[in-house]
C-alpha positions as a printed Julia matrix, in Angstrom:
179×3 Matrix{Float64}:
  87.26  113.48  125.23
  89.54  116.33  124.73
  93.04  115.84  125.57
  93.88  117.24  128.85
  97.64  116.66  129.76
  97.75  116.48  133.34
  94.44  114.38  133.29
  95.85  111.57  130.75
  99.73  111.56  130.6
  99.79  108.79  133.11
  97.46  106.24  131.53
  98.37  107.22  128.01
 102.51  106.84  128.63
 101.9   103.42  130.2
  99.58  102.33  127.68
 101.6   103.25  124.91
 104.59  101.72  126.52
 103.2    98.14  126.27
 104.44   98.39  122.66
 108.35   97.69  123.72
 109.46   98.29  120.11
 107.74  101.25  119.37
 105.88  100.88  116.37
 103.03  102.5   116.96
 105.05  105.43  116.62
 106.82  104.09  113.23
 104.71  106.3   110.6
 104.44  109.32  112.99
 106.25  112.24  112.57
 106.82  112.29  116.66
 107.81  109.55  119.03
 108.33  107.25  120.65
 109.19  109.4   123.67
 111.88  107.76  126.31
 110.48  109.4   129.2
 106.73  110.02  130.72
 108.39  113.73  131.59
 109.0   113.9   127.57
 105.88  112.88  126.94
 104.13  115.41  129.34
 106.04  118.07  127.62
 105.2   117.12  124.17
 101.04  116.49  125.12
 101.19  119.91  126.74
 102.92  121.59  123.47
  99.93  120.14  121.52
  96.52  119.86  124.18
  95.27  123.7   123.26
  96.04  124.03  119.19
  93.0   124.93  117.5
  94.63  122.57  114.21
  95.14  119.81  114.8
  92.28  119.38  117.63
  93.67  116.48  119.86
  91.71  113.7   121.89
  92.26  110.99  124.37
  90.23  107.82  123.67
  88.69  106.24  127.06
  87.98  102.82  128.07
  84.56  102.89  129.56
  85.16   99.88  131.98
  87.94  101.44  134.21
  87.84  105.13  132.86
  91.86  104.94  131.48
  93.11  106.91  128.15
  94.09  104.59  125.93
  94.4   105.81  122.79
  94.85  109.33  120.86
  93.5   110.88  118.06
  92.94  114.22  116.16
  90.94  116.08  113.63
  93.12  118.43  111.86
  93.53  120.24  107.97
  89.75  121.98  109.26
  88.54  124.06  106.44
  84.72  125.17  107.56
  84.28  126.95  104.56
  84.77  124.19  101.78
  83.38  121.82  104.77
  86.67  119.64  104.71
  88.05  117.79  107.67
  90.73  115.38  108.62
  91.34  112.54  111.03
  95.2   111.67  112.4
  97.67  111.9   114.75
  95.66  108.39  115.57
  97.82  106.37  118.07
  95.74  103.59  119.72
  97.68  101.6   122.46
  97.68   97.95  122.12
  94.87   98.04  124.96
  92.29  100.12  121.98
  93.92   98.67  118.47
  91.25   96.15  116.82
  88.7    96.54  119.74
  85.06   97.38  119.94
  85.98  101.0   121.51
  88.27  101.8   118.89
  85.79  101.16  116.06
  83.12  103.16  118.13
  86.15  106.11  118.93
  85.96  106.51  114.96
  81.6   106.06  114.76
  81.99  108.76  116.9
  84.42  111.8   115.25
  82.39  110.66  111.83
  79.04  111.17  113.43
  80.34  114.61  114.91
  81.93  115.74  111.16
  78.65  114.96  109.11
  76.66  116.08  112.12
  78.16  119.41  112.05
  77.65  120.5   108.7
  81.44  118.81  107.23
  80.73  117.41  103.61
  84.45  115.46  103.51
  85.98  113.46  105.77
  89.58  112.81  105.4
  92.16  109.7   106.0
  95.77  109.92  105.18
  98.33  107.61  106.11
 101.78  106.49  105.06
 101.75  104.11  102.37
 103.62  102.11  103.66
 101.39  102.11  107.2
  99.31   98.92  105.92
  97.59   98.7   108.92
  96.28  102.16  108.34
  95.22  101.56  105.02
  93.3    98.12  105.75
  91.8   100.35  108.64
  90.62  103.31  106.74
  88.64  100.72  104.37
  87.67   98.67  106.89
  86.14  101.9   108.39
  84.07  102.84  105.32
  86.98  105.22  103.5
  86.99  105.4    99.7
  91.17  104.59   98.57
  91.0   107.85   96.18
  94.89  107.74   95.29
  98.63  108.4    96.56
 100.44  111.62   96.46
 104.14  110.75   96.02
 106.89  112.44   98.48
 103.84  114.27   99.56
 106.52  115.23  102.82
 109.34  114.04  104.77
 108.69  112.22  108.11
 111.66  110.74  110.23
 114.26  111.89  107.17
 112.55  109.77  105.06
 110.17  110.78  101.77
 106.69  110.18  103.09
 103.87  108.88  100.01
 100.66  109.51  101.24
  97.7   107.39  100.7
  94.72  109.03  100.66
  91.08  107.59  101.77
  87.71  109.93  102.51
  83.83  109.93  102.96
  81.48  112.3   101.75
  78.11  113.59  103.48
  76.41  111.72  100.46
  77.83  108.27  101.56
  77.37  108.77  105.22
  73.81  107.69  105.75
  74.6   104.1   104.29
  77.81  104.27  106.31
  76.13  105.5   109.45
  73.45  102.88  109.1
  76.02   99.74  108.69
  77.01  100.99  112.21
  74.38  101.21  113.76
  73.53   97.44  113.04
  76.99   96.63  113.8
  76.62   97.98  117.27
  73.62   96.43  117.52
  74.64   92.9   116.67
């Protein structure tokens, strides 16, 4: 669902603040935010950017953001797109939802035309990179000091799917979700 500030401040701040040591935020370039007042300000800087395009991730059984994600790097013409900014809760992380959340933005890329989908992560985020796999992401490489995040140099592994691969993909899925 789009991100709507007002709407999904509340559940995402208290969600996010189950993780007392803040490492979901570790390998973001934002966060963690000491305040839910901070954190409005911040979701309201970012809601209505046409790049990155951000979403909140609901949990069907009680309706509550949970998680949030973004596509972002959009180039229609060469039909390139990116998924980041993703910051699942403790509630989402290693859940059904979260692995249908990500069904979901793939089906929406190759279903609109995208020929590339995207994953880049911190190297050093393992729990990225075991994700993106885990996912159905080719490992294509690392771009070294690729940026600088938190002061630090940032190496950025790279991971992506192509239209080619996504029927195969689509269809391991589907019998997932079935099973």
């Amino acid at each position: 669902m789009p991100l709507n500030s007002n709407k999904h401040c509340d559940d995402l701040y208290s969600s996010q603040s189950i993780d007392k040591e803040g490492a979901n935020w570790m390998y973001l370039p934002y966060g963690p935010f000491k305040s839910k007042n901070t954190y409005l300000r911040w979701l309201k800087e970012i809601e209505n950017k046409d790049d990155p395009v951000f979403f909140a991730v609901i949990r069907k059984s009680d309706n509550k953001a949970i998680g949030l994600t973004s596509f972002l790097r959009i180039n229609i013409k060469f039909g390139v797109i990116e998924v980041g900014h993703i910051n699942f809760s403790p509630l989402l992380q290693k859940t059904l939802e979260a692995t249908e959340a990500m069904f979901l933005m793939m089906k929406w890329v190759f279903e609109n035309g995208f020929r590339r989908y995207e994953w880049k992560c911190n190297v050093e985020n393992l729990r990225s990179r075991k994700a993106a796999q885990r996912l159905g992401f080719s490992y294509e490489g690392v771009f070294r000091q690729m940026s600088i995040s938190k002061g630090k140099n940032r190496n950025t592994a790279w991971f992506a799917m192509i239209d080619k691969e996504w029927k195969k993909i689509k269809k391991a899925y589907e019998i997932y979700f079935e099973g």
